[in-house]
C-alpha positions as CSV (number, residue, x, y, z in Angstrom):
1,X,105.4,92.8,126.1
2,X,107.0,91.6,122.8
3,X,106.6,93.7,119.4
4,X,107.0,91.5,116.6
5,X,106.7,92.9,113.0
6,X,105.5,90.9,109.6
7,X,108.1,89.9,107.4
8,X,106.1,91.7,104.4
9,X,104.1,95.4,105.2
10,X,103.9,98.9,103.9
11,X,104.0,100.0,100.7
12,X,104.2,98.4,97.8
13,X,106.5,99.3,94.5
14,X,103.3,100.6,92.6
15,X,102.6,103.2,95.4
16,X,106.4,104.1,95.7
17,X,106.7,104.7,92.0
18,X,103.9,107.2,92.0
19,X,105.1,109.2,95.2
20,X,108.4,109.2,92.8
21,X,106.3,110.8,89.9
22,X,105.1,113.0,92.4
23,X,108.2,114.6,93.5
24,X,109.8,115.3,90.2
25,X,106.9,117.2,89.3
26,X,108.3,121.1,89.1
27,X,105.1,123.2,88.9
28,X,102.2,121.3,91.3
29,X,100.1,124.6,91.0
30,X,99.5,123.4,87.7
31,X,98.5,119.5,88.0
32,X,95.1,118.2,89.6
33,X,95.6,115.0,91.2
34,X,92.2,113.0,89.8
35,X,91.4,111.4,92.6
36,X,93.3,110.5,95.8
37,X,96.4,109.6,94.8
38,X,96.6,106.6,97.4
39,X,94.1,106.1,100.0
40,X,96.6,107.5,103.3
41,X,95.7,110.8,105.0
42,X,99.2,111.7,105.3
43,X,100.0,111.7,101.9
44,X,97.2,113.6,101.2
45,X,98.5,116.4,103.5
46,X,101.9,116.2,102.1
47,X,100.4,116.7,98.4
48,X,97.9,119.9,100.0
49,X,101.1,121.8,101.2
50,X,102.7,121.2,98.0
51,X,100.6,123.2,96.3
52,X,99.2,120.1,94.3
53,X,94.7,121.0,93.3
54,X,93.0,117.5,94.3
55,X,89.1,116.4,92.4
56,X,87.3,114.2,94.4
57,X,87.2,110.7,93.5
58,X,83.8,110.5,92.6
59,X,83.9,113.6,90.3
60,X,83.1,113.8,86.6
61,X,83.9,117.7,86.2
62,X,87.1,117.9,83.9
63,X,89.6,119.8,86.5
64,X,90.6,123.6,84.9
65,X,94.6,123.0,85.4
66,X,96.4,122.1,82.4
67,X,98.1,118.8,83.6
68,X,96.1,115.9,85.4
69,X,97.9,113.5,87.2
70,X,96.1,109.7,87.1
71,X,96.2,108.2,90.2
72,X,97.9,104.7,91.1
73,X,93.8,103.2,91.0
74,X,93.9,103.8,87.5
75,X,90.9,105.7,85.5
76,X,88.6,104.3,82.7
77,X,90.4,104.3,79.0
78,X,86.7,106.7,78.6
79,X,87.9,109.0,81.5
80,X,91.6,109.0,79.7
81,X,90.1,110.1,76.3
82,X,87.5,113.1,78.0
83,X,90.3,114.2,79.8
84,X,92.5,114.3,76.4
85,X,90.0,115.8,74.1
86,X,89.8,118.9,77.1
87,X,93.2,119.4,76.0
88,X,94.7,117.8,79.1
89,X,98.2,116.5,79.2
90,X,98.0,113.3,81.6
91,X,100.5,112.0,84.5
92,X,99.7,108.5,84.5
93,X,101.0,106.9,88.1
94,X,98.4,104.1,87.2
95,X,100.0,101.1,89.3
96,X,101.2,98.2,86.3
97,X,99.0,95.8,87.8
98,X,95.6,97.7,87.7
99,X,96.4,98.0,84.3
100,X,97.0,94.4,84.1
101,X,93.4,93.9,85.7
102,X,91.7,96.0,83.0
103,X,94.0,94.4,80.2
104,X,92.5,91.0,81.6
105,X,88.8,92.4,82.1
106,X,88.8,93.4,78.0
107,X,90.4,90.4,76.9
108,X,87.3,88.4,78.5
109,X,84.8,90.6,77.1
110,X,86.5,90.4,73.9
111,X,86.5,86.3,74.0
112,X,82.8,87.1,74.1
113,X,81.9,86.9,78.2
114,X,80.3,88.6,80.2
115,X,82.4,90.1,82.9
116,X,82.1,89.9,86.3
117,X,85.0,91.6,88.8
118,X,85.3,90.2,92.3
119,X,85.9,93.9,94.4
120,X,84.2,96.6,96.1
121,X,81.6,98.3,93.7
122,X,82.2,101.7,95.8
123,X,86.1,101.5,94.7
124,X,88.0,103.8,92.7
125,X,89.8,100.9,90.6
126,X,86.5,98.6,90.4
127,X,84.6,102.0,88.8
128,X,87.7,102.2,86.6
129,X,87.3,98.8,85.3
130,X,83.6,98.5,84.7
131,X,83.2,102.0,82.8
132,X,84.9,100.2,79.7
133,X,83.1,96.7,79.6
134,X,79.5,96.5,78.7
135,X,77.1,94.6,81.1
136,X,79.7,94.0,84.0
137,X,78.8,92.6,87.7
138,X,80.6,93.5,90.4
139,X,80.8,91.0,93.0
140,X,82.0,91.9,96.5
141,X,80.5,88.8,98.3
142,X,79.6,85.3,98.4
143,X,75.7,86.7,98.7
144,X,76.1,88.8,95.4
145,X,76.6,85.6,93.4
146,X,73.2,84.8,90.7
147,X,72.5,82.5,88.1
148,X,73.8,84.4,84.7
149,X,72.4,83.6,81.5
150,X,75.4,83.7,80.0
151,X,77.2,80.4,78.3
152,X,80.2,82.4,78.9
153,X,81.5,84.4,81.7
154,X,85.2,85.4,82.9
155,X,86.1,86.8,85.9
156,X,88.4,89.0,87.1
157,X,89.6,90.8,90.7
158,X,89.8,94.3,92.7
159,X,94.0,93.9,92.9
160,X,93.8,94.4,96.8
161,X,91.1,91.4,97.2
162,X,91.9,88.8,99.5
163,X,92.8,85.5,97.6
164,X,90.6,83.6,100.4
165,X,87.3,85.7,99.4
166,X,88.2,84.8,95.6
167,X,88.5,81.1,96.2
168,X,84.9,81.6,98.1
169,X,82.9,83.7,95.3
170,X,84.6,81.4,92.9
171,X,83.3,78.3,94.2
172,X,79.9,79.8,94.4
173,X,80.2,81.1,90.6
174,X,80.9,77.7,89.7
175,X,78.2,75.7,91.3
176,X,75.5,78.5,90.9
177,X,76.1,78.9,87.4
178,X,77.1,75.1,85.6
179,X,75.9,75.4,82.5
180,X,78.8,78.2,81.7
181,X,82.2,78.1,80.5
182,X,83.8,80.0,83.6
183,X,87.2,81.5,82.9
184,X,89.2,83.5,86.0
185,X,92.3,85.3,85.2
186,X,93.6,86.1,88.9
187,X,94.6,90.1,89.0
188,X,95.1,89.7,92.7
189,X,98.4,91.5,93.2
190,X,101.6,90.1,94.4
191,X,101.7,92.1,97.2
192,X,98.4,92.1,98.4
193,X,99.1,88.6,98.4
194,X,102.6,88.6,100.0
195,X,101.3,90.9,103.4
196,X,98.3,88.5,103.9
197,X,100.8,85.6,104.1
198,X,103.1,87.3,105.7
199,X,100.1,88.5,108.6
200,X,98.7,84.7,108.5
201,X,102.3,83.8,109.4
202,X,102.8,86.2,112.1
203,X,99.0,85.8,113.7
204,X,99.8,82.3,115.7
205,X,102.5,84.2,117.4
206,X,100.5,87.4,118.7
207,X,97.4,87.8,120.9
208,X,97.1,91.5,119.4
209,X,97.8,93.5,116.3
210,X,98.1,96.7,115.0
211,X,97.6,97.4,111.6
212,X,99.5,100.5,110.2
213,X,97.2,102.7,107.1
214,X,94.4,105.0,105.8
215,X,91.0,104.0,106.9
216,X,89.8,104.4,103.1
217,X,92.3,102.1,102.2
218,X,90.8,98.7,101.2
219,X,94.1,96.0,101.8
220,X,94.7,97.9,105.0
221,X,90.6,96.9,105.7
222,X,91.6,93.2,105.0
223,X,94.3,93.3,107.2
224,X,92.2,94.5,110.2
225,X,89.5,91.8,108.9
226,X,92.0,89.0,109.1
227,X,93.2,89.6,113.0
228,X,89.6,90.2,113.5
229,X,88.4,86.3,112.0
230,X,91.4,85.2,114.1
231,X,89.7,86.8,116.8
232,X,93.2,88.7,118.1
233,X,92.3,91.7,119.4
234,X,93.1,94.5,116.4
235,X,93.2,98.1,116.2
236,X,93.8,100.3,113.1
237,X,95.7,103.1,113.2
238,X,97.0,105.6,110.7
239,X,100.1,107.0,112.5
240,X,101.6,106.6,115.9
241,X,99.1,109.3,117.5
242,X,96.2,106.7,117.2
243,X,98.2,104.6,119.9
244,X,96.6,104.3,123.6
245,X,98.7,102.9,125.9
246,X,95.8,101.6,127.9
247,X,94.9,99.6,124.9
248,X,98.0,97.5,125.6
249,X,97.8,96.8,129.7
250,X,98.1,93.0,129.9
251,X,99.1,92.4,126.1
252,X,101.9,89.4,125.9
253,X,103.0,89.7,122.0
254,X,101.6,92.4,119.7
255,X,101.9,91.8,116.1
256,X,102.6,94.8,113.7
257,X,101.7,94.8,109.7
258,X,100.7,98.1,107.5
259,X,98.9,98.0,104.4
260,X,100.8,98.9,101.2
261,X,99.9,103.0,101.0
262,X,101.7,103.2,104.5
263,X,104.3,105.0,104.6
264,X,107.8,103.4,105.6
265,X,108.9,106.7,107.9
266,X,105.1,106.2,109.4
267,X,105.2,102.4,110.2
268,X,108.7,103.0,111.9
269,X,107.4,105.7,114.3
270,X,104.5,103.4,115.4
271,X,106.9,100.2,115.8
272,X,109.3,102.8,118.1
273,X,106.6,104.0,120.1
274,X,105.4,100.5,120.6
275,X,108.5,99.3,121.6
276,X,108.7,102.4,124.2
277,X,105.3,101.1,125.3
278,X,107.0,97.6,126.0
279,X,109.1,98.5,128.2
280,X,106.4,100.9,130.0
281,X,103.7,97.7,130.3
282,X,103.3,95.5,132.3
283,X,102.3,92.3,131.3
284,X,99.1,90.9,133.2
285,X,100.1,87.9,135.9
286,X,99.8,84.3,135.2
């Protein structure tokens, strides 16, 4: 059996630059992180035995410690301004590139369209981005797509949505809705983008994959989807315990990619256990 990794996985500078926030904080008794700060179970334990106080994401209560760390999914500019006038000081670990995605979502709505954001309704980030626009869609499938009354609409995306799936709900946005002036700013993020090329790549080489990352996590989700529509056998795993050896009887080439909360000392445990697996399976007979 052959172990072959993707040339792009794991995590991704906006995730890294938070974990760095993290660790120069000096007092974590006194900061609630508002929300999960990135969608990976480990991490989370690492944060509890610090000593870190963690809100649920879909909590509106204003936490009672006097700092409040913003997580890299970003938070409403309304849930920034409640959590000032409580006399909070904020740690914003906001990624740069949700911001860009809200940046783009006003700018539409101030060039007079309505709004509509291609992601997950249920997500931390998509939340984030609707609580400031007035009379925003969310759109997570082709299926969602109506006819709008709107002359004007603009269009934005969830930064971990697969650029395939935009292409899709654009076309039917388009041809659904032709009597409006349809304007998409793409907030797809470079490395959503680079992993899913880098996985499309690597999928003509494998017949199975293991994806590496928290099962909340939404790119880690489309990484599993995309072996899946391949049809490679794919299994998701969060560290190397979720492994089973019996998984991989008669496996030729198994592909390895990890979505971009995954931690680097995480993805290189699983790719040494695998490789210990290789030499411990044997591959089924021509």
């Amino acid at each position: 059996m052959q172990v072959k990794r993707a040339d792009a996985m794991g995590m991704c500078f906006g995730v890294r630059d938070a974990l760095a926030t993290i660790e120069r904080v000096t007092d974590p008794g006194a900061v609630t992180i508002h929300g999960e700060l990135v969608h990976n179970g480990e991490v989370l334990q690492l944060l509890e035995s610090r000593g870190f106080q963690q809100s649920h994401e879909d909590s509106r209560e204003v936490p009672a410690t006097p700092q409040v760390l913003i997580t890299a999914h970003g938070v409403s500019n309304r849930e920034r301004q409640k959590l000032r006038w409580a006399g909070k000081t904020l740690i914003d670990t906001t990624c740069p590139l949700v911001h860009k995605a809200h940046e783009a979502a006003q700018l539409l709505q101030a060039d007079g369209r309505r709004v509509i954001v291609i992601g997950r309704p249920d997500h931390v980030e998509v939340r984030g981005i609707v609580e400031d626009l007035e009379g925003a869609v969310v759109v997570q499938v082709v299926q969602d797509v109506a006819v709008w009354p709107e002359c004007r609409l603009g269009v934005v995306c969830q930064t971990t949505t697969p650029s395939e799936r935009v292409d899709e709900i654009m076309l039917a946005i388009r041809s659904m809705n032709g009597h409006a002036d349809v304007r998409l700013i793409d907030t797809v993020c470079n490395p959503t983008k680079a992993r899913g090329a880098a996985l499309e790549a690597l999928l003509p080489q494998i017949d199975a994959l293991v994806v590496v990352g928290g099962r909340d996590s939404n790119n880690t989700r489309q990484l599993v989807v995309r072996g899946q529509q391949r049809g490679i056998a794919t299994v998701h795993i969060e560290n190397e315990a979720g492994l089973d050896p019996e998984w991989f009887e008669g496996r030729q080439v198994v592909g390895l990619t990890a979505g971009t909360s995954t931690l680097p000392a995480t993805i290189d445990a699983v790719y040494e256990r695998l490789i210990g697996l290789a030499t411990a399976v044997l591959p089924s007979s021509p």
